[in-house]
C-alpha positions in Angstrom: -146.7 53.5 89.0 -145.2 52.2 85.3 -143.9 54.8 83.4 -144.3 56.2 79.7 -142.7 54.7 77.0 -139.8 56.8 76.3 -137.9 59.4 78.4 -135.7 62.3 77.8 -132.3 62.2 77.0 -131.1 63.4 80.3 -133.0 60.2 82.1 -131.0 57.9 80.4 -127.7 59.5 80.4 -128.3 60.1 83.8 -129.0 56.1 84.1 -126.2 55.3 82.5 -124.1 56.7 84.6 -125.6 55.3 87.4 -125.1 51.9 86.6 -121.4 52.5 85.8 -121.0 54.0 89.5 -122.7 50.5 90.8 -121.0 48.5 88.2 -117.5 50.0 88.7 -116.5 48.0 91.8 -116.6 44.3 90.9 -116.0 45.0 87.6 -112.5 46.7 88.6 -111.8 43.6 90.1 -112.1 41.4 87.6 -115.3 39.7 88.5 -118.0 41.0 85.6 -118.7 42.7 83.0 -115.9 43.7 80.2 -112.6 44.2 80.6 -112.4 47.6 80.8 -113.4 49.0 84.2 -111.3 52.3 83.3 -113.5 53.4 80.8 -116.5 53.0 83.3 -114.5 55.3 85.7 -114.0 57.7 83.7 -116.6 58.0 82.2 -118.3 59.0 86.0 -115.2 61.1 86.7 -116.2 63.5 83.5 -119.9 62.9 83.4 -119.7 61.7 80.1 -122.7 59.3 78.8 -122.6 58.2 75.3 -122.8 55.0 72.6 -119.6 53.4 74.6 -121.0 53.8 78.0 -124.0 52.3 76.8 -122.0 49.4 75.1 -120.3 48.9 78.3 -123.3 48.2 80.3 -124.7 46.1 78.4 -121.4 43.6 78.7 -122.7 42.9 81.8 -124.4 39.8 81.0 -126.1 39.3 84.7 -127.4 42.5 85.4 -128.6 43.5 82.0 -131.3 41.1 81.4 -132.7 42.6 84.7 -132.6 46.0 83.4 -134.3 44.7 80.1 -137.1 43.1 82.7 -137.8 46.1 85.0 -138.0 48.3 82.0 -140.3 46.0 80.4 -142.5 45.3 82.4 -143.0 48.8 83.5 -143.6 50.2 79.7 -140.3 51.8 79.5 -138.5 52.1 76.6 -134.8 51.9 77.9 -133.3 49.7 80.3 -130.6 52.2 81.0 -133.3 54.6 82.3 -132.6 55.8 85.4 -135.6 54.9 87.2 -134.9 51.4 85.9 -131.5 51.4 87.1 -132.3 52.7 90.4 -134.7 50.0 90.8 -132.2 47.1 89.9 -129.7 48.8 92.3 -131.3 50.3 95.2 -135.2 49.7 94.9 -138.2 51.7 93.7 -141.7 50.7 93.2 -140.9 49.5 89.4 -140.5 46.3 91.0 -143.6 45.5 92.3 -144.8 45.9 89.4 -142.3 43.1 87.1 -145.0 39.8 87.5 -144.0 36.7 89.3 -144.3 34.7 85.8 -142.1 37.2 84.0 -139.3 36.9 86.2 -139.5 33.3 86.8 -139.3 32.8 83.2 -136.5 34.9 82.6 -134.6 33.1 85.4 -135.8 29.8 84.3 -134.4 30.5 81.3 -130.7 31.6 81.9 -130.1 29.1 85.3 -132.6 26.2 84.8 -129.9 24.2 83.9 -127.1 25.4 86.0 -129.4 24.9 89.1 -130.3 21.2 88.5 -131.8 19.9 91.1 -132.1 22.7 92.8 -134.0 24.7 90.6 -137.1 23.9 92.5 -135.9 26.1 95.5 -135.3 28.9 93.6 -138.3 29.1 92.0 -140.4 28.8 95.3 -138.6 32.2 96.0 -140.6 33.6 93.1 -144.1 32.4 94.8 -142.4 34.4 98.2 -141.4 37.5 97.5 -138.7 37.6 95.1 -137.8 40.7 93.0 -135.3 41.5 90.3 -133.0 43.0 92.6 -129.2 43.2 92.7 -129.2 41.5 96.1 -131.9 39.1 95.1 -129.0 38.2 92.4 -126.1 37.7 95.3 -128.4 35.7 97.5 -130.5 33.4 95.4 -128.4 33.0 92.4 -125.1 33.4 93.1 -123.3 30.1 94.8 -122.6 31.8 98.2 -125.6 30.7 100.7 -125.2 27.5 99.6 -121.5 27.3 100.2 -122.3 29.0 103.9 -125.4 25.7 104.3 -122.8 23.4 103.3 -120.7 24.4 106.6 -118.0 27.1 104.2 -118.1 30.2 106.3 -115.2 32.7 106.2 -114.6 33.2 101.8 -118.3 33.1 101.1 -119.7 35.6 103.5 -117.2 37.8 103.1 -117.8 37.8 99.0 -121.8 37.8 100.2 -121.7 41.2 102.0 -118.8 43.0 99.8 -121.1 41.9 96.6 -124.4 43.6 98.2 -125.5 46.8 98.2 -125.4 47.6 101.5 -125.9 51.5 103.4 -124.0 53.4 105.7 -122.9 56.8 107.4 -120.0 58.7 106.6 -118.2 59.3 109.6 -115.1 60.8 108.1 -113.1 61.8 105.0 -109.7 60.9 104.6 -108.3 62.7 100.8 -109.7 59.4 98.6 -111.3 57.5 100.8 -114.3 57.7 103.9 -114.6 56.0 107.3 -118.3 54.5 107.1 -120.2 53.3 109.9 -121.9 50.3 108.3 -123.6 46.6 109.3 -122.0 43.8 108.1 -123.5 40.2 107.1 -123.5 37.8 109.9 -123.9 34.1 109.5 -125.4 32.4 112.9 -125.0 28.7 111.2 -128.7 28.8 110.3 -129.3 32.1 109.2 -128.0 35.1 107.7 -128.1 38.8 109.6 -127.5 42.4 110.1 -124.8 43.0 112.8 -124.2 46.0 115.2 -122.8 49.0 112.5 -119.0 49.1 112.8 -116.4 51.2 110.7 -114.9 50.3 107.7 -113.2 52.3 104.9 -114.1 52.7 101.4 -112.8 54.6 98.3 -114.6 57.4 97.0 -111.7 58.1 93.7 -108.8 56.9 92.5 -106.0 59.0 91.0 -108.1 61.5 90.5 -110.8 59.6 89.1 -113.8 60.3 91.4 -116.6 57.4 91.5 -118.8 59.4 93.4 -119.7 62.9 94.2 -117.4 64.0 97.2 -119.2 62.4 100.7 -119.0 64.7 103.9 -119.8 63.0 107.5 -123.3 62.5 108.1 -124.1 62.0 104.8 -126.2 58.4 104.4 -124.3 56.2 101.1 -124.2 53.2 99.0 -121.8 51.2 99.1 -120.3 48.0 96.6 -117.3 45.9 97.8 -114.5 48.2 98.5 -116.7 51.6 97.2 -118.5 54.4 97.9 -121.1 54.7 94.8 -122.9 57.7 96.1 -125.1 59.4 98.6 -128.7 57.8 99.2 -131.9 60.0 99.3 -134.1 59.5 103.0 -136.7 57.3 100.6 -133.3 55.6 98.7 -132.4 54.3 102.0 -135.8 52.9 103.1 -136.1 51.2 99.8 -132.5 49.4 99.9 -132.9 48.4 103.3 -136.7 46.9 103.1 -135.7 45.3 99.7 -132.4 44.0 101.2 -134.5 42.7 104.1 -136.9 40.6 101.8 -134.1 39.1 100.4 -132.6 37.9 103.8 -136.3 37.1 104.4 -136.3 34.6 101.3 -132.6 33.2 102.3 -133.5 32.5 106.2 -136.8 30.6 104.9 -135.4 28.1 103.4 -136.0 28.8 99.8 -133.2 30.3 98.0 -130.0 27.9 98.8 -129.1 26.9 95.1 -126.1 24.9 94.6 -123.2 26.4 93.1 -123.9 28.1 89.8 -120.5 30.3 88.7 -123.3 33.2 87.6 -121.4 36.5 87.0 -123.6 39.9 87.9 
């Protein structure tokens, strides 16, 4: 259901800090967003949510214009709400309430011209399915897919599935980092999947710096490239996996291969 037009202080400092836990990963290598993913750590190490978090966030020029959306077209205020947030990374109903037409124009608008020709395949995403989701953003816009259709394998899938949000189950906690049981992408030449869950580890903190509330085994998480971001509610985990599903969905039809754009998250 849309929200009301403003929320409490709390929701959007709590938002805030959200995105910096999802934002800290790629950002720490180099790939989006300001240069300053220290300031984003710490600022989730001490909890701290203020004007320069804020500022932060909204250096990320791919993800904020998605915040902007959901929040929009859902009557709420901020985009650094946290129900917005948690939409954009994870999945809520506030997308299924963002209009094919309003996101189609907002994409239209900031990759119509790096997609060229291909700009009609991404926009017959919209008429399927497509929602202003992080992993939308890897599959459809980012150059990846159609680096894997054009026969490049190995570099491309592994950015695909380190650049998702993807789910797992702590197995084990070793000081900084956790063993995770997780799936990882699989391309079959024609399509991408899910494969059978294996291990890998992820950091949790650095130096001290914690990105995430300490895990214990069993517990169900998020992760982003080489992190942990945090644990994921029973209804966080069914809406990350049925929105990372439609995604796939979109990708394995056909309609979301655009040529290689250089779009930062």
């Amino acid at each position: 259901m849309p929200g009301e037009s403003m929320r409490t202080a709390p929701e959007t400092q709590a938002g805030a800090l959200l995105f910096a836990r999802f934002a800290y990963p790629p950002n720490s290598l180099g790939l989006c967003g300001p240069d300053d993913s220290h300031a984003l750590l710490e600022h989730v190490s001490t909890g701290v949510s203020d004007g320069g978090l804020r500022q932060l966030a909204r250096g990320f020029s791919g993800a904020w214009p998605y915040l902007e959306l959901i929040a929009a077209a859902n009557n709420i205020r901020d985009p650094l709400d946290v129900r917005v947030v948690e939409a954009y990374w994870i999945g809520n109903p506030l997308l299924e309430h963002v209009p094919n037409a309003l996101l189609g124009g907002s994409l239209e608008q900031r990759f119509r011209r790096r997609a060229g020709h291909d700009w009609s395949k991404l926009s017959e995403s919209l008429e399927v399915g497509a929602r202003p989701h992080h992993n939308f953003h890897v599959y459809s816009i980012y150059p990846w897919v159609g680096l894997l259709a054009r026969g490049h394998a190995t570099e491309p899938l592994r950015v695909l599935d380190r650049c998702r949000i993807r789910w797992g189950r702590v197995e084990q906690v070793i000081v900084d980092r956790a063993v995770v049981r997780s799936s990882p992408l699989q391309w079959t030449g024609t399509a991408l999947t899910l494969g059978v869950p294996e291990p890998e580890t992820v950091l949790w903190e650095r130096n001290g710096h914690a990105l995430a509330d300490p895990p214990k085994p069993g517990d169900w998480v998020a992760l982003h490239w080489d992190w942990l971001c945090g644990a994921l509610t029973p209804a966080q985990l069914r809406a990350l996996r049925s929105e990372n599903a439609r995604q796939l969905g979109l990708v394995n039809r056909g309609v979301a291969h655009p040529a290689p754009m250089a779009v930062l998250a």
